[in-house]
Backbone atoms as SQL, in Angstrom:
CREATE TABLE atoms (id INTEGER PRIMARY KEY, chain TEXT, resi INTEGER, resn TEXT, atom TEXT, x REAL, y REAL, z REAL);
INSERT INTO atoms VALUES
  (1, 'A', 1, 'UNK', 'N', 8.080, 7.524, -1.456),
  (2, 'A', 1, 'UNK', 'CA', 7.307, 7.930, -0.301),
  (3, 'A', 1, 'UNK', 'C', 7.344, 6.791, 0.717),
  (4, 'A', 2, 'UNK', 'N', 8.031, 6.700, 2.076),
  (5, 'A', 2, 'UNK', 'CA', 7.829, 6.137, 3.038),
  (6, 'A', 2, 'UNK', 'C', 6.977, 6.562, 4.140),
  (7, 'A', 3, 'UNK', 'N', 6.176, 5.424, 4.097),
  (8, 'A', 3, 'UNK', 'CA', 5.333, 5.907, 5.297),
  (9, 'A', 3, 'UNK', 'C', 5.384, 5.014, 6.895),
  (10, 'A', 4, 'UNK', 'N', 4.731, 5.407, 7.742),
  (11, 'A', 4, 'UNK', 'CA', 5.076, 4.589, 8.887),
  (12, 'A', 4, 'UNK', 'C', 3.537, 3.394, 8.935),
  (13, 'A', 5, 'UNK', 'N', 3.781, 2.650, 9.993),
  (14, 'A', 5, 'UNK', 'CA', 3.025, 1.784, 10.359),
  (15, 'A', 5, 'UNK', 'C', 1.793, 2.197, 10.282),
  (16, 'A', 6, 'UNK', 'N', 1.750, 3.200, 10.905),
  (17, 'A', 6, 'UNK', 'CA', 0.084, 3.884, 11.523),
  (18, 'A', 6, 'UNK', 'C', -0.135, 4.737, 10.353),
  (19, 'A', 7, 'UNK', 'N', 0.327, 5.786, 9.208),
  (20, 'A', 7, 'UNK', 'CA', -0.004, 6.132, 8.178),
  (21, 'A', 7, 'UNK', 'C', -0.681, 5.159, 7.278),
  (22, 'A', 8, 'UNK', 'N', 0.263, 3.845, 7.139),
  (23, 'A', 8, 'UNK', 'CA', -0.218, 3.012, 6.610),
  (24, 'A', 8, 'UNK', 'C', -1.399, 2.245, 6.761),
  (25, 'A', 9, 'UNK', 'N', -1.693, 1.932, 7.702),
  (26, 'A', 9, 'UNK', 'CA', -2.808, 1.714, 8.288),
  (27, 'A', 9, 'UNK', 'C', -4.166, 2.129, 8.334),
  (28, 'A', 10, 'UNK', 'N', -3.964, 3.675, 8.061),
  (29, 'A', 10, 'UNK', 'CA', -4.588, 4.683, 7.766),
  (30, 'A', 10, 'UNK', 'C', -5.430, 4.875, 6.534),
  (31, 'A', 11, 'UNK', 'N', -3.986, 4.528, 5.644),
  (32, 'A', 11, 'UNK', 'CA', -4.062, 4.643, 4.153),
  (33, 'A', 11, 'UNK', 'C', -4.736, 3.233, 3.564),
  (34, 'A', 12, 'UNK', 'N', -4.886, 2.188, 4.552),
  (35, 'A', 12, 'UNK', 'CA', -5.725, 0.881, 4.120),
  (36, 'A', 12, 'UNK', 'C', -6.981, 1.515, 4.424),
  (37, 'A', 13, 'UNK', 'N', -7.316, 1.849, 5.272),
  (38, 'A', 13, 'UNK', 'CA', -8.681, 2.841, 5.472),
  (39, 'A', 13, 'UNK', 'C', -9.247, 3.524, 4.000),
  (40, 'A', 14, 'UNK', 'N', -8.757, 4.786, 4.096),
  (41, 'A', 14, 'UNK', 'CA', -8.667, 5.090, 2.624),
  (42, 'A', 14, 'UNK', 'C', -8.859, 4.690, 1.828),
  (43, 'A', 15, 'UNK', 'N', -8.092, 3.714, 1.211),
  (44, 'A', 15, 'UNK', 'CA', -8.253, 2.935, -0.378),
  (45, 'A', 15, 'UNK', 'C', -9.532, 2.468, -0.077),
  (46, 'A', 16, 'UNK', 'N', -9.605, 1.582, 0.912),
  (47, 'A', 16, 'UNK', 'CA', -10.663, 0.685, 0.821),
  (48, 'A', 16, 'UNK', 'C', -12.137, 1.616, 0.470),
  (49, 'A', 17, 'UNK', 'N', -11.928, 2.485, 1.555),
  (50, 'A', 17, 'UNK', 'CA', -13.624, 3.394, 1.144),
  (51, 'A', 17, 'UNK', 'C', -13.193, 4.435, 0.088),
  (52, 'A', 18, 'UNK', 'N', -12.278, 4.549, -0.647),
  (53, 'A', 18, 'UNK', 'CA', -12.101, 5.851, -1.619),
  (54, 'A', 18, 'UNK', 'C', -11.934, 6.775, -1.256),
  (55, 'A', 19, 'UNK', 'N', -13.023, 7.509, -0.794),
  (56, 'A', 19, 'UNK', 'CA', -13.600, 9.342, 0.197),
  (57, 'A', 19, 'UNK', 'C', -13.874, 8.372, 1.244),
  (58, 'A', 20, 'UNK', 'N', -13.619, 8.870, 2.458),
  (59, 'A', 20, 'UNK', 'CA', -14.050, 8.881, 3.784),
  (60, 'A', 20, 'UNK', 'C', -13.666, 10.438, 4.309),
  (61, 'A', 21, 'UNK', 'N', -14.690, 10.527, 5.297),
  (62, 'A', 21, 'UNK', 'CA', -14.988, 11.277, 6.651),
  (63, 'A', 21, 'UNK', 'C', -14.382, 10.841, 7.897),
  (64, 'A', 22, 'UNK', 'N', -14.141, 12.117, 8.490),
  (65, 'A', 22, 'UNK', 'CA', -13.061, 11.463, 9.886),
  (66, 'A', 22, 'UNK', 'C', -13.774, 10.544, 10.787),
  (67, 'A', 23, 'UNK', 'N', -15.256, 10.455, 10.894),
  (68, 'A', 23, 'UNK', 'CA', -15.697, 9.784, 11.474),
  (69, 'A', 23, 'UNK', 'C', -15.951, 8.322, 10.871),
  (70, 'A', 24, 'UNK', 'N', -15.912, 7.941, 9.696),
  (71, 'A', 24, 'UNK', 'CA', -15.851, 7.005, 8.822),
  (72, 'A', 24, 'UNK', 'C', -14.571, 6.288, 9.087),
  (73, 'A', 25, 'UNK', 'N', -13.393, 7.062, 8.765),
  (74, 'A', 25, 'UNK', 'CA', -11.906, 6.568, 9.800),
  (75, 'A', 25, 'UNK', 'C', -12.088, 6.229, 10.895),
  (76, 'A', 26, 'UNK', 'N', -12.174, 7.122, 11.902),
  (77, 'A', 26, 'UNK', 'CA', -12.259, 6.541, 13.065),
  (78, 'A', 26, 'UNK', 'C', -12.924, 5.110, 13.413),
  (79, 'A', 27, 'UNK', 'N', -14.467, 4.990, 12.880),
  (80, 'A', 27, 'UNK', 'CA', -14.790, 3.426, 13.224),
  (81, 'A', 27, 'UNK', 'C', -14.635, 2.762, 12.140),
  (82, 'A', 28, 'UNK', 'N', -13.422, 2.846, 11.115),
  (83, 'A', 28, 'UNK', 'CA', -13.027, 1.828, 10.519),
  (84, 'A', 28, 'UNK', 'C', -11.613, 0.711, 11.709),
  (85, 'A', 29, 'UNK', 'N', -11.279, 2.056, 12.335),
  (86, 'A', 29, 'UNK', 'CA', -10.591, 1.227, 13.244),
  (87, 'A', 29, 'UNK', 'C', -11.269, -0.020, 14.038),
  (88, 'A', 30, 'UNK', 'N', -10.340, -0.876, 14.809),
  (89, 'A', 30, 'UNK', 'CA', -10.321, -1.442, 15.238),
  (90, 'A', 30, 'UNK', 'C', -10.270, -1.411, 16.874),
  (91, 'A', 31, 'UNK', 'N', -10.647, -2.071, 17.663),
  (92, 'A', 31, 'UNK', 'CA', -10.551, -1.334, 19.269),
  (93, 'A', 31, 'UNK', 'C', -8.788, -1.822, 19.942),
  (94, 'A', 32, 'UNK', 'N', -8.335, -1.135, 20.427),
  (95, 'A', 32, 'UNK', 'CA', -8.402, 0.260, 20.597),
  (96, 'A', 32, 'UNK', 'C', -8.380, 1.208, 19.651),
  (97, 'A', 33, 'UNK', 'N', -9.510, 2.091, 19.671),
  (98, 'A', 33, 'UNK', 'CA', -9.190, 3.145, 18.466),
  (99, 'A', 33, 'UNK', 'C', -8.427, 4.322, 19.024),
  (100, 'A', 34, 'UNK', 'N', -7.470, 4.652, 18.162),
  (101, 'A', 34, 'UNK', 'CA', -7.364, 5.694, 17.905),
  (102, 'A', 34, 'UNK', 'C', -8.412, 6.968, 18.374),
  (103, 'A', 35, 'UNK', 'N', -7.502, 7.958, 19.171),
  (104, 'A', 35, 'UNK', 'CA', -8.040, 9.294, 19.049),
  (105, 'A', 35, 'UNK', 'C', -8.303, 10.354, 18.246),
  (106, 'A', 36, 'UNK', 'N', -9.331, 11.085, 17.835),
  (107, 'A', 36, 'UNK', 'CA', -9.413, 11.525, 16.686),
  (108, 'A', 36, 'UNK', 'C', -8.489, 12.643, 16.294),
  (109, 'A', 37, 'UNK', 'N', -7.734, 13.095, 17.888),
  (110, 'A', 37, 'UNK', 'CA', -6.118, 13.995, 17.452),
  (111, 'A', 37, 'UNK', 'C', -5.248, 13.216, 16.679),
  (112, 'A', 38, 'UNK', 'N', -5.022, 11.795, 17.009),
  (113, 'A', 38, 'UNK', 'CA', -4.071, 10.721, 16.317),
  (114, 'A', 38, 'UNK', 'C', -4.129, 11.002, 15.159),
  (115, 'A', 39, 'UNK', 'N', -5.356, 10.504, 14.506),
  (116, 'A', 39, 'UNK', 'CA', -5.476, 10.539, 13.168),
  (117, 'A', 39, 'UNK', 'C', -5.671, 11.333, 12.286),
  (118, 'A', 40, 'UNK', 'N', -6.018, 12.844, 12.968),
  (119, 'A', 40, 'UNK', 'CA', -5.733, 14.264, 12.380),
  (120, 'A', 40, 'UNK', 'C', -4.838, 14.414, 11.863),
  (121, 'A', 41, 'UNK', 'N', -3.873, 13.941, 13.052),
  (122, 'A', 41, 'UNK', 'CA', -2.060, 14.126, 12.880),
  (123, 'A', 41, 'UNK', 'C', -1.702, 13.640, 11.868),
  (124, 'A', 42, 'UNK', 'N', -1.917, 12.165, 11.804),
  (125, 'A', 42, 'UNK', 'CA', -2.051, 11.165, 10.478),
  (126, 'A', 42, 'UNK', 'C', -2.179, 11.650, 9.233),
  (127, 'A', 43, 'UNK', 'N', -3.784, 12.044, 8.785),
  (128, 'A', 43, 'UNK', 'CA', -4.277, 12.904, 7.702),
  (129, 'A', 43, 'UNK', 'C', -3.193, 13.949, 7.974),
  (130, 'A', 44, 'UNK', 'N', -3.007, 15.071, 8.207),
  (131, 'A', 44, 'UNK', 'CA', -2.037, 15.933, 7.824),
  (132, 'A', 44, 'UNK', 'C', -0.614, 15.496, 7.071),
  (133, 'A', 45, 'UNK', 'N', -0.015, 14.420, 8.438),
  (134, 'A', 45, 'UNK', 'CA', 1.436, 13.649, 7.759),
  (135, 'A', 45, 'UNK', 'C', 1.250, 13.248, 6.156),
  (136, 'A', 46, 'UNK', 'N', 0.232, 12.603, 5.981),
  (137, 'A', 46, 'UNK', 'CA', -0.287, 11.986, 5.026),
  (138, 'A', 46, 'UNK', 'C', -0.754, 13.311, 3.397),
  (139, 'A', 47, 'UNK', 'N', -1.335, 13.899, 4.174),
  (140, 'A', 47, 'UNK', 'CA', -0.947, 15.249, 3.268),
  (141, 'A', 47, 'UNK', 'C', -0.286, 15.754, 2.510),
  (142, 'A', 48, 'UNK', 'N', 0.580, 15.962, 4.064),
  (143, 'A', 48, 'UNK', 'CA', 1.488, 16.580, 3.583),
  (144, 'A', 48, 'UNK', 'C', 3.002, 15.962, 2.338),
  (145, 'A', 49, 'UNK', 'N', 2.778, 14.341, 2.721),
  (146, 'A', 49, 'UNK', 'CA', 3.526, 13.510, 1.807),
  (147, 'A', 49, 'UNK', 'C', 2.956, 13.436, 0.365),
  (148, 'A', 50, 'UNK', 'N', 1.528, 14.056, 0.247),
  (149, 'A', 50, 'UNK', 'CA', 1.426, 14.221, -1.039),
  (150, 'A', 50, 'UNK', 'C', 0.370, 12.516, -0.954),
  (151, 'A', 51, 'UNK', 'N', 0.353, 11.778, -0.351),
  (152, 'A', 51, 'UNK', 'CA', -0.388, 10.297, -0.200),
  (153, 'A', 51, 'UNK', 'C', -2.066, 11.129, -0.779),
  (154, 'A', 52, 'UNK', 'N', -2.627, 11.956, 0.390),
  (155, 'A', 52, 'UNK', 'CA', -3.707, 11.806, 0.402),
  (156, 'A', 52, 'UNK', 'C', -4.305, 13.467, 0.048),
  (157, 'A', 53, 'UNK', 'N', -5.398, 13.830, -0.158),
  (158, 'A', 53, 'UNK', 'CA', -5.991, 15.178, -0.159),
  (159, 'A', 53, 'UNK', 'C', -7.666, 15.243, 0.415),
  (160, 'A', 54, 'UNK', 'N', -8.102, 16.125, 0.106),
  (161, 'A', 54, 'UNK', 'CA', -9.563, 16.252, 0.837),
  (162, 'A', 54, 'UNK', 'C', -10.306, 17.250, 0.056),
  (163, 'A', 55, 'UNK', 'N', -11.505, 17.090, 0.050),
  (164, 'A', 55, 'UNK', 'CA', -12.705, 18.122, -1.039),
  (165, 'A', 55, 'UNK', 'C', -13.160, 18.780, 0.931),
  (166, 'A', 56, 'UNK', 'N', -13.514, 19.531, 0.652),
  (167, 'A', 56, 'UNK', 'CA', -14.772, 20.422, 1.446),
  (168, 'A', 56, 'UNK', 'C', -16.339, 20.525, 1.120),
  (169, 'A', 57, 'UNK', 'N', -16.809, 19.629, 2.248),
  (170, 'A', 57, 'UNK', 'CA', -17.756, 19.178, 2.115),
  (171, 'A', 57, 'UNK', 'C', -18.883, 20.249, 3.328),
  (172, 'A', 58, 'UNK', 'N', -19.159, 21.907, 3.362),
  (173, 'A', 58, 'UNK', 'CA', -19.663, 22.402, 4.174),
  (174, 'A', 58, 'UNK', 'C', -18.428, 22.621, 5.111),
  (175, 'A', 59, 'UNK', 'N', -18.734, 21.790, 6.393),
  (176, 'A', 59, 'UNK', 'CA', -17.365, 21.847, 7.433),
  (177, 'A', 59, 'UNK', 'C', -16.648, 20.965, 7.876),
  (178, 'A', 60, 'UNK', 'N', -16.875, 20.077, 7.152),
  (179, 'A', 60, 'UNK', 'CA', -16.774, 18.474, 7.282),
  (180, 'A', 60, 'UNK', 'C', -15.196, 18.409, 5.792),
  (181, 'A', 61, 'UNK', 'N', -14.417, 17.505, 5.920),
  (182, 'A', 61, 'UNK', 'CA', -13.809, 16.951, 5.001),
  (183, 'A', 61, 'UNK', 'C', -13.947, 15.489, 4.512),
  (184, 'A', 62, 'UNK', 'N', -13.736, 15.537, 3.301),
  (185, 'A', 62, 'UNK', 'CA', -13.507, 14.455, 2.736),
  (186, 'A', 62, 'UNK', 'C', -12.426, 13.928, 2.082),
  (187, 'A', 63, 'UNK', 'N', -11.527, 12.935, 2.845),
  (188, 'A', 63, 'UNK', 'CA', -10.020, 12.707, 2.234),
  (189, 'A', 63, 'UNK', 'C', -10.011, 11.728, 1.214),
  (190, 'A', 64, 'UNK', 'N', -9.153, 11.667, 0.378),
  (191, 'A', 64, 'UNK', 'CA', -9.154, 10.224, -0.741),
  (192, 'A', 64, 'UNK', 'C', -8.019, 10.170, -1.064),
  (193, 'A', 65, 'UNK', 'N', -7.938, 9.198, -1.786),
  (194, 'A', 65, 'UNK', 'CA', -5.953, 8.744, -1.856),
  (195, 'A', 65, 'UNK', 'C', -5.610, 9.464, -3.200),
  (196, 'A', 66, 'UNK', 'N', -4.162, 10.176, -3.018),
  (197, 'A', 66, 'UNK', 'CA', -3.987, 10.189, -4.145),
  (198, 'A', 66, 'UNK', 'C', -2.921, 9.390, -5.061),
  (199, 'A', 67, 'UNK', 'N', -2.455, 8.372, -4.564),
  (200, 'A', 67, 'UNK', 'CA', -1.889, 7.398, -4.423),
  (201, 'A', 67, 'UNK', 'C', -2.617, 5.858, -4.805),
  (202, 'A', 68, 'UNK', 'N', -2.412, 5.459, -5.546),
  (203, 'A', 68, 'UNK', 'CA', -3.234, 4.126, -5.465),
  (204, 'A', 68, 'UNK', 'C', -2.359, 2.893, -4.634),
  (205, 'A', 69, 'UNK', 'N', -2.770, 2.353, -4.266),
  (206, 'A', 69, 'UNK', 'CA', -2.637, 1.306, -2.868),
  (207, 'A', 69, 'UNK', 'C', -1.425, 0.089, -4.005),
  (208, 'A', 70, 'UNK', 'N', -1.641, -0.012, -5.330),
  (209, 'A', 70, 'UNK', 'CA', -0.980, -0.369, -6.361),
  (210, 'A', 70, 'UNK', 'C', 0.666, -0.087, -6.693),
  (211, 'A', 71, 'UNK', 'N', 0.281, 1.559, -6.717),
  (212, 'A', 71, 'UNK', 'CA', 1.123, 1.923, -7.250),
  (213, 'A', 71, 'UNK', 'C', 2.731, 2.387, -5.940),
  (214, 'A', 72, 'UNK', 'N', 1.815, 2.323, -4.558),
  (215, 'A', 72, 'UNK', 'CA', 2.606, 2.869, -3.232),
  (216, 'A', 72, 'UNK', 'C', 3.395, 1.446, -3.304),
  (217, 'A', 73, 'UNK', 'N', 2.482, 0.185, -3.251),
  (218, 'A', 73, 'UNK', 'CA', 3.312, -0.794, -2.653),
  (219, 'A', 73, 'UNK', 'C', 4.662, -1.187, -3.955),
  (220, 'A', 74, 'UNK', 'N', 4.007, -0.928, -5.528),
  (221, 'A', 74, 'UNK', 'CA', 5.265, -1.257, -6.726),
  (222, 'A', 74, 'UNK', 'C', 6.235, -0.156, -6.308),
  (223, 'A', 75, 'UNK', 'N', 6.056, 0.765, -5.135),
  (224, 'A', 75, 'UNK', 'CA', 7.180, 1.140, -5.390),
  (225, 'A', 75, 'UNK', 'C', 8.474, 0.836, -3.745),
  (226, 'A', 76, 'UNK', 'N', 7.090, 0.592, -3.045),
  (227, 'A', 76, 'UNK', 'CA', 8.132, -0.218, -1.677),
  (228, 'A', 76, 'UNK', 'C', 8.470, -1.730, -2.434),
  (229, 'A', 77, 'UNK', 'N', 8.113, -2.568, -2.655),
  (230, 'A', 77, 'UNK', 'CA', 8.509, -3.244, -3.233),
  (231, 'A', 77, 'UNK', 'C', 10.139, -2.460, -4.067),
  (232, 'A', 78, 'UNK', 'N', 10.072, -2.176, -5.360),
  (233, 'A', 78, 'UNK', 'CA', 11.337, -1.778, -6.139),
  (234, 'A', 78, 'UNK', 'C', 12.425, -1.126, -4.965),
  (235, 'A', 79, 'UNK', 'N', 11.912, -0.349, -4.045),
  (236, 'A', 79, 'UNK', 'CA', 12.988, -0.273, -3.010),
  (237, 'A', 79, 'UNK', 'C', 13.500, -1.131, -2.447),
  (238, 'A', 80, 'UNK', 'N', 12.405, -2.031, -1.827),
  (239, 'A', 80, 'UNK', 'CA', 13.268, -3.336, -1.090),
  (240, 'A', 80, 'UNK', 'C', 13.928, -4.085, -1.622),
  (241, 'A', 81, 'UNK', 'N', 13.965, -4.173, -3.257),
  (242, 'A', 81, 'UNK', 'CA', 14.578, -5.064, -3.738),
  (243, 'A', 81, 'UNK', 'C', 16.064, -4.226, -4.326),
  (244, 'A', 82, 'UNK', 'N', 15.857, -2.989, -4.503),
  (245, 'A', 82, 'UNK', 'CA', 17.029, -1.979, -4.308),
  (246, 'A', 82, 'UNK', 'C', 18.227, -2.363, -2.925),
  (247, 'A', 83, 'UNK', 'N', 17.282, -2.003, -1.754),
  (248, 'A', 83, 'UNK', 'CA', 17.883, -1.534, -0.616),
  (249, 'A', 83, 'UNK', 'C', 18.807, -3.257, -0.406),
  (250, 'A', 84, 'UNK', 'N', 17.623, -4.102, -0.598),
  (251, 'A', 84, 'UNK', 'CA', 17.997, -5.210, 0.634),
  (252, 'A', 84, 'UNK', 'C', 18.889, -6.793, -0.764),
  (253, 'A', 85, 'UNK', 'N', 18.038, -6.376, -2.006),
  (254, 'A', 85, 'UNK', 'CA', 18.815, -7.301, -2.657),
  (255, 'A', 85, 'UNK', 'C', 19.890, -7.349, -4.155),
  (256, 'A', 86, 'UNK', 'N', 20.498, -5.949, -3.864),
  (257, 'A', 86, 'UNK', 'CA', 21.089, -5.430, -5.005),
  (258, 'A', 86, 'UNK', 'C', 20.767, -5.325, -6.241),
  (259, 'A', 87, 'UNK', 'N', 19.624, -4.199, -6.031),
  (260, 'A', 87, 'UNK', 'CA', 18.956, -4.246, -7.225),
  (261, 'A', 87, 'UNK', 'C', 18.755, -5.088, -8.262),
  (262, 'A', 88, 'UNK', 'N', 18.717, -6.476, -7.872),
  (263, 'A', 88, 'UNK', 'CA', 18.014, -7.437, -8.391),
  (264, 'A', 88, 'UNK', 'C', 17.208, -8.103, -8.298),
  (265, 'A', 89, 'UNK', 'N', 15.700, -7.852, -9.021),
  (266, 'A', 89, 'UNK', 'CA', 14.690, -8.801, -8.927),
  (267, 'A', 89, 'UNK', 'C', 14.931, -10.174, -9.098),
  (268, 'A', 90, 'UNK', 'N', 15.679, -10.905, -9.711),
  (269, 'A', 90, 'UNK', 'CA', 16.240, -12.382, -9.755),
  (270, 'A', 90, 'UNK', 'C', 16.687, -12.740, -8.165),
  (271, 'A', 91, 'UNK', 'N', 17.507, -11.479, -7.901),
  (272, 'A', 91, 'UNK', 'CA', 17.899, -12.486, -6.149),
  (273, 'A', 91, 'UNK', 'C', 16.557, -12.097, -5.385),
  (274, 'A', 92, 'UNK', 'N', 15.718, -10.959, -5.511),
  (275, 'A', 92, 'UNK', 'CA', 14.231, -11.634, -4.883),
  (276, 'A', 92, 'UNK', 'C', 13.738, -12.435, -5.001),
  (277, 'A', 93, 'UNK', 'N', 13.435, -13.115, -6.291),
  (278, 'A', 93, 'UNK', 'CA', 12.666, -14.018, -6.755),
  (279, 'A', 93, 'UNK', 'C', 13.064, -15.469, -6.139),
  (280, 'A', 94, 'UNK', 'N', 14.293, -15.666, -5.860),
  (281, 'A', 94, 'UNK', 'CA', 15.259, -16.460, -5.389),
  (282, 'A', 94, 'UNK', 'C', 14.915, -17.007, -3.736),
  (283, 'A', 95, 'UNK', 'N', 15.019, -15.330, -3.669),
  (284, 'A', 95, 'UNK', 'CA', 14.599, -15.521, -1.679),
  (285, 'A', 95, 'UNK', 'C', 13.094, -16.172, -1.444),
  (286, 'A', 96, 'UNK', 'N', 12.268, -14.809, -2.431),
  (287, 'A', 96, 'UNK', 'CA', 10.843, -14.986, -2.402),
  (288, 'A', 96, 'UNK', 'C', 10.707, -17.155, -2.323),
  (289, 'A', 97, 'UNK', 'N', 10.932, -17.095, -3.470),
  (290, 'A', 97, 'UNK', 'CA', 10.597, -18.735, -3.318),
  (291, 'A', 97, 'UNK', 'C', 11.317, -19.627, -3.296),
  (292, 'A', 98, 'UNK', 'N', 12.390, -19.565, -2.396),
  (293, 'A', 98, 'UNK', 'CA', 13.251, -20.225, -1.359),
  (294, 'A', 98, 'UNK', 'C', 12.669, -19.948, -0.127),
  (295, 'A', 99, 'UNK', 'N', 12.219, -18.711, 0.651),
  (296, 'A', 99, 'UNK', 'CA', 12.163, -18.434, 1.939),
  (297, 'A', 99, 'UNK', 'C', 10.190, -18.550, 2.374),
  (298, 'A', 100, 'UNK', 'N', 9.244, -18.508, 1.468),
  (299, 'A', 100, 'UNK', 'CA', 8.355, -18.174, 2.026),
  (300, 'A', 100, 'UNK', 'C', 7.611, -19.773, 1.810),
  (301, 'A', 101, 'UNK', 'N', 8.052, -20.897, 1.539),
  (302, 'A', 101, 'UNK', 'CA', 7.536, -22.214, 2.081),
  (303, 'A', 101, 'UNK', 'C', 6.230, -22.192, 0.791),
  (304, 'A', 102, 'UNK', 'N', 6.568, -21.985, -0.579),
  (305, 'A', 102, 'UNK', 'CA', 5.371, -21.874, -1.232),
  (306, 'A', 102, 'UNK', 'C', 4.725, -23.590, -2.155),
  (307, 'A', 103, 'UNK', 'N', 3.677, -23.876, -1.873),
  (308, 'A', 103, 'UNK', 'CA', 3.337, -25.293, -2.381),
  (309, 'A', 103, 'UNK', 'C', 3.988, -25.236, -3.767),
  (310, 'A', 104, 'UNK', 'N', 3.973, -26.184, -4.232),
  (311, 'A', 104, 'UNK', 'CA', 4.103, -26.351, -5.893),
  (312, 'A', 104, 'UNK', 'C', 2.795, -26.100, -6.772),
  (313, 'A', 105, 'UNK', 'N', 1.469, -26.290, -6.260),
  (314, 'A', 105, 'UNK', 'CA', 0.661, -24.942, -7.015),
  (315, 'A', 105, 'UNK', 'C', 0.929, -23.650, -6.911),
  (316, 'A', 106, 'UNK', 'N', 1.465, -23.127, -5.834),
  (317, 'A', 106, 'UNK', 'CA', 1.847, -22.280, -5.983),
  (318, 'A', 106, 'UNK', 'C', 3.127, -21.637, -6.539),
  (319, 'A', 107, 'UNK', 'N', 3.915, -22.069, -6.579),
  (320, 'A', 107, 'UNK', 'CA', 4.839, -21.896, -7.376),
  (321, 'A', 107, 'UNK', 'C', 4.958, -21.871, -9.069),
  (322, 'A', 108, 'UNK', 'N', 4.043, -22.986, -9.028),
  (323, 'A', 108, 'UNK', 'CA', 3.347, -23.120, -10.847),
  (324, 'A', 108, 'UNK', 'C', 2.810, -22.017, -10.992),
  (325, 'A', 109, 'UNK', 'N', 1.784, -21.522, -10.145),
  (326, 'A', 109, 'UNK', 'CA', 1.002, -20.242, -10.452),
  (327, 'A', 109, 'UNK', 'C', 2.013, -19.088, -11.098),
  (328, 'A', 110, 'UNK', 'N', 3.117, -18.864, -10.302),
  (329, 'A', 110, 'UNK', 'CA', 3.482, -18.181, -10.376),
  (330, 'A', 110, 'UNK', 'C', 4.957, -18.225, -12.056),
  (331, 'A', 111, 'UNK', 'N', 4.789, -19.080, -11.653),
  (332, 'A', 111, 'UNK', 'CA', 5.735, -19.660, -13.264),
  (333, 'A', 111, 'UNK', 'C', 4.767, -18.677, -14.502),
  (334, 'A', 112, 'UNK', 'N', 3.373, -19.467, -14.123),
  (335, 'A', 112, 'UNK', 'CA', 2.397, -19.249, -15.500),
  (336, 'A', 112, 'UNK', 'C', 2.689, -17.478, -15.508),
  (337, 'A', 113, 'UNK', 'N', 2.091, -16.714, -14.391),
  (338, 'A', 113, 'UNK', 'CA', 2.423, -15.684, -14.401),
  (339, 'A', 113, 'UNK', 'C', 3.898, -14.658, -14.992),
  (340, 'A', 114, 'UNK', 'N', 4.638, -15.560, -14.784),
  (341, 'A', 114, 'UNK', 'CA', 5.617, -14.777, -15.169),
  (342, 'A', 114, 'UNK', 'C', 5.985, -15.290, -16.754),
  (343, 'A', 115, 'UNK', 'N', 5.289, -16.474, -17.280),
  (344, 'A', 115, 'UNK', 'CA', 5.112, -16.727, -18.842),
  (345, 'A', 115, 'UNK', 'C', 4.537, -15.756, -19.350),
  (346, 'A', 116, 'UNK', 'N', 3.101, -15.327, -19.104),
  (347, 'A', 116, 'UNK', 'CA', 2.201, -14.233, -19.093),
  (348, 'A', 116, 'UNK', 'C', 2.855, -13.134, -19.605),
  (349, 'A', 117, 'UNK', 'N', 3.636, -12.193, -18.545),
  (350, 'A', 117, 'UNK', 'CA', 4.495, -11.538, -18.427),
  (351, 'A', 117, 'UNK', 'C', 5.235, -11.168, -19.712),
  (352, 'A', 118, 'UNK', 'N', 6.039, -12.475, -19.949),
  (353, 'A', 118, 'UNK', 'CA', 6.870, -12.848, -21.122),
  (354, 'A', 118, 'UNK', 'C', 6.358, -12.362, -22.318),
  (355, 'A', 119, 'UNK', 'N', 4.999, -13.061, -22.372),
  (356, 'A', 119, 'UNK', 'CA', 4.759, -13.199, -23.673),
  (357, 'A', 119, 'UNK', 'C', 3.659, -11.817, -24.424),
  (358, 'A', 120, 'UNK', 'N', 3.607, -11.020, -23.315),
  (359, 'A', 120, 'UNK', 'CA', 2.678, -9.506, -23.109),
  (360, 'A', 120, 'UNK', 'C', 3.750, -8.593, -23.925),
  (361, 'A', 121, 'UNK', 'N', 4.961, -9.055, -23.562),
  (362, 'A', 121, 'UNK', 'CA', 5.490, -8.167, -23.656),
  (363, 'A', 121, 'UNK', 'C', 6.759, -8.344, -24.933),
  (364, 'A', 122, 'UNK', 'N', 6.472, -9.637, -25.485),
  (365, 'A', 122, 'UNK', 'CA', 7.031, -9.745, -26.355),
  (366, 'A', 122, 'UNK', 'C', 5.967, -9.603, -27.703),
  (367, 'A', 123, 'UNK', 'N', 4.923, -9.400, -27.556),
  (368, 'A', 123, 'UNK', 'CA', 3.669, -8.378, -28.421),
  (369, 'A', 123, 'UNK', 'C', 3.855, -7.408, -29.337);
């Protein structure tokens, strides 16, 4: 599932409150907000991708993800590392901490983590 900028955006809305109301969206924005046609449009796109759904609440809706904010990004992630680094997580890992300037706590952190990893799964 690819989504655009402003879906996405949307969909940080969402996760964060669980159920929201269109008016709950709307002043989660930021100024300039959004028109509440915009984000109709949005919720529908979003719909219709299967991301999000809604209960009926009287006449009012209530949308919630059906998507966890988890599980959308493990899978942009596994694409990008598809699309952009031949399906190898090693040449991400490579770029990742070659290119993003990370301290050496941080980098340790991430060592331990991927010991973690290791040893979960050798269980």
């Amino acid at each position: 599932m690819n989504l655009s900028k402003s879906e996405e955006e949307l969909m940080r809305h969402i996760w964060q409150m669980k159920e929201a109301f269109m008016k709950d969206l709307l002043e989660a924005y930021s100024e300039p907000k959004p028109k509440p046609s915009t984000v109709a449009t949005l919720l529908k796109r979003l719909r219709d991708k299967k991301a999000i759904d809604y209960k009926v609440y009287g006449s009012v809706r209530a949308y919630y993800p059906k998507i966890s904010k988890e599980a959308y990004f493990a899978k942009r992630i596994r694409n990008m590392i598809r699309k952009f680094f031949n399906d190898s997580p090693a040449q991400f890992a490579s770029f990742f901490t070659e290119q993003t300037e990370l301290s050496e706590e941080e980098l340790s952190a991430l060592r331990d983590l991927i010991d973690q990893q290791i040893q979960s799964r050798q269980q």
